[in-house]
C-alpha positions in Angstrom: 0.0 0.0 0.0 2.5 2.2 0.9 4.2 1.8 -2.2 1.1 2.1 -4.4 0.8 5.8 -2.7 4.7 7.0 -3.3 4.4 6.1 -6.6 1.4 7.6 -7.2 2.8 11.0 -5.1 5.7 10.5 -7.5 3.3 10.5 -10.6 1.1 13.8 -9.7 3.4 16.0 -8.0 7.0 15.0 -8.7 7.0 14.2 -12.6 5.0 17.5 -13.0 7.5 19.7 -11.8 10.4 17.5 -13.6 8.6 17.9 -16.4 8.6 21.6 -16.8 12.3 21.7 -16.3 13.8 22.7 -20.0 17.3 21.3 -19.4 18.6 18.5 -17.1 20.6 21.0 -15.0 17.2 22.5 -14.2 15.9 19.1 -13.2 18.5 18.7 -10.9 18.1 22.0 -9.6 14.0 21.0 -9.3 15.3 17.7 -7.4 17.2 19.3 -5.1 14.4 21.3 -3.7 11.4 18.7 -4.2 13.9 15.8 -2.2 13.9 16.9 1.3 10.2 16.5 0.9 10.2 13.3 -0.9 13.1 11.9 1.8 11.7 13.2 5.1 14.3 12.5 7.6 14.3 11.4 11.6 14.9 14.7 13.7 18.2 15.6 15.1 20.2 15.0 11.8 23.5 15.3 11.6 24.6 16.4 7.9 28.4 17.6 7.3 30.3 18.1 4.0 33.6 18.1 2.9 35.6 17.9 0.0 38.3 15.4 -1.1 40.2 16.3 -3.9 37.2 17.8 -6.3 34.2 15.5 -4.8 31.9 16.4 -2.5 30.9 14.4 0.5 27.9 14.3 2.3 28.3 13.2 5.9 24.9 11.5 7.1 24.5 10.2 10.9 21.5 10.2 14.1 22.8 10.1 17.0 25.8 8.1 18.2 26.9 6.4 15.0 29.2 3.5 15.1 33.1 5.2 14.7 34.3 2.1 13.1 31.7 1.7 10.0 30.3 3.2 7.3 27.7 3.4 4.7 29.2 4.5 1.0 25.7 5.1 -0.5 25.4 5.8 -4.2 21.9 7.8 -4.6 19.7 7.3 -8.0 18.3 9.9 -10.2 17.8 8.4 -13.5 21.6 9.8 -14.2 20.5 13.3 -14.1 19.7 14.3 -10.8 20.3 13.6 -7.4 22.4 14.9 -4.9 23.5 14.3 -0.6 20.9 17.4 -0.3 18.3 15.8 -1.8 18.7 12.5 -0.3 19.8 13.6 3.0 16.3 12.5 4.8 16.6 9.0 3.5 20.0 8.7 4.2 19.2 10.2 8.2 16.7 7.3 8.0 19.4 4.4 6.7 22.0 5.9 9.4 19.0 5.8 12.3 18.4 2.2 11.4 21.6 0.7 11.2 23.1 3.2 14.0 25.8 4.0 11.1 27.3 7.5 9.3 26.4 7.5 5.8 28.5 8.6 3.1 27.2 9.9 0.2 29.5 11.6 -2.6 27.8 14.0 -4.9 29.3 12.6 -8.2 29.5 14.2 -11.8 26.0 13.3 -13.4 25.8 12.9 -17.0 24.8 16.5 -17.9 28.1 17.4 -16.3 30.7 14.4 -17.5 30.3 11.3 -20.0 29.9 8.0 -18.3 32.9 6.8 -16.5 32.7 10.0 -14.7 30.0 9.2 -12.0 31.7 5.4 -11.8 35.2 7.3 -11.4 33.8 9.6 -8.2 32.1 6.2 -6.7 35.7 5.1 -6.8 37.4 8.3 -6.0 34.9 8.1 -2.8 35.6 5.2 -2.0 39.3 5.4 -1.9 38.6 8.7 0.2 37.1 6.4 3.0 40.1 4.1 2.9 42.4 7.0 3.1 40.3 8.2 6.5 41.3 4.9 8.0 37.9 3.0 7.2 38.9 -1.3 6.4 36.9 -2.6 3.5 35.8 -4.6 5.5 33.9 -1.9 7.4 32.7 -0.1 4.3 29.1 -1.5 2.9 28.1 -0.4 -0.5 24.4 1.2 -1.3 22.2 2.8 -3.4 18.5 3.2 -5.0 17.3 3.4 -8.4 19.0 2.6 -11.6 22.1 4.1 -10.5 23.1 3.5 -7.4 22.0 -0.4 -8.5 24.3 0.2 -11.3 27.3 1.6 -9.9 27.1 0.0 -6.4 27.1 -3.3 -8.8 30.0 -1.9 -10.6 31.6 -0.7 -7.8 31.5 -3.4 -5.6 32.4 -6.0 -8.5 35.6 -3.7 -8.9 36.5 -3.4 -5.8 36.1 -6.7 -4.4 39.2 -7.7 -6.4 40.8 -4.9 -4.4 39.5 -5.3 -1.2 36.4 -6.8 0.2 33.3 -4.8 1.1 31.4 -5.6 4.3 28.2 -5.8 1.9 26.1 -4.1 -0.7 22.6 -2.9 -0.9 20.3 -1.6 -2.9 17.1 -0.6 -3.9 16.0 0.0 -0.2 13.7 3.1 -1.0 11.3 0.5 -2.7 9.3 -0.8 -0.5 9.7 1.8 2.3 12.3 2.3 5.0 11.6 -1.2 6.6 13.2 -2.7 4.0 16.6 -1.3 5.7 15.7 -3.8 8.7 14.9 -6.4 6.6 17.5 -6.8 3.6 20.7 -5.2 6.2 21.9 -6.3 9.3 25.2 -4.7 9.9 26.9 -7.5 11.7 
C-alpha cells in the first residue's frame, strides 16, 4: 500500500515539476528542492560536508553512530539528478536504522561528465574512505534506483578484487524504509 501511494505522489506532484524543467541542470536543480520533501528525515540529523580532492561528500548520521563503519551510499536519479541534499532524509533514516554514518558523494551526473565519470567519483569516494582509516571490511556499499544499483554493482564488482566490502545494498527506498531492517543487518 505504501508503495502504491509514493508512486502515485511520485506520478502527480513530482514528474509534474520535472517535467517543466527545460534542461537536465534544471531538473537537478527541481530535485534538489522537491527531495527533502520526498526523503523526510528522523529529527536531530547530523549532515556535514567536505571535499576530497574535487568531490563532495555528504556526511549523514543520528545520534551516536558507530566510529568504526560506514555506509558509502550511491543515490539514484535516472543519471540526471540527485544529490546528498536531496537524499539527505533517506539517508538520516538508513544511518537511524543501522546506528551508522552515511556517506554519500555528490558525483558528476551525466549532464556534467560522460559516463565513467560518475563510476570514477564512486571510486574516488571510496578510496577517500580508505584513506580516512575505514577497512573494506567496514565499508558496505548502497544505493536506489538505476544508478546506485548500477554503480554499487560496478563498484562493488571492482572493488572486491581490491579489497572486500562488508556488503552491498540496494534498492531499499522501494518498499519503504523497513526494508533497511529487513535486507541489512550490519553484523
Amino acid at each position: 500500500m505504501r508503495l502504491r501511494i509514493l508512486n502515485a505522489w511520485l506520478r502527480y506532484a513530482v514528474r509534474p515539476v520535472l517535467g517543466r524543467a527545460r534542461s537536465p541542470e534544471r531538473q537537478a536543480r527541481a530535485f534538489d528542492r522537491i527531495g527533502p520533501r520526498l526523503f523526510r528525515g528522523p529529527p536531530f540529523i547530523c549532515h556535514l560536508t567536505e571535499r576530497a580532492g574535487d568531490l563532495r561528500l555528504h556526511w549523514i548520521s543520528v545520534g551516536r553512530p558507530d566510529p568504526r563503519r560506514v555506509i558509502l551510499y550511491l543515490h539514484g536519479g535516472a543519471f540526471i539528478v540527485g544529490s546528498g541534499v536531496a537524499y539527505r532524509g533517506l539517508l538520516g533514516r538508513i544511518a537511524k536504522l543501522t546506528g551508522l554514518r552515511v556517506c554519500a558523494p555528490d558525483y558528476r551526473l551525466l549532464q556534467d561528465a560522460p559516463f565513467p565519470a560518475a563510476f570514477d567519483d564512486a571510486v574516488g569516494a571510496w578510496d577517500a574512505l580508505l584513506a580516512k582509516g575505514y577497512r573494506p571490511s567496514d565499508i558496505v556499499l548502497g544505493g536506489d534506483s538505476a544508478r546506485g544499483r548500477s554503480d554499487a554493482g560496478a563498484a562493488g564488482a571492482a572493488l572486491r578484487t581490491r579489497h572486500p566490502s562488508r556488503g552491498v545494498f540496494c534498492d531499499v527506498a522501494v518498499d519503504g524504509y523497513d526494508a533497511v531492517r529487513r535486507q541489512f543487518a550490519v553484523t
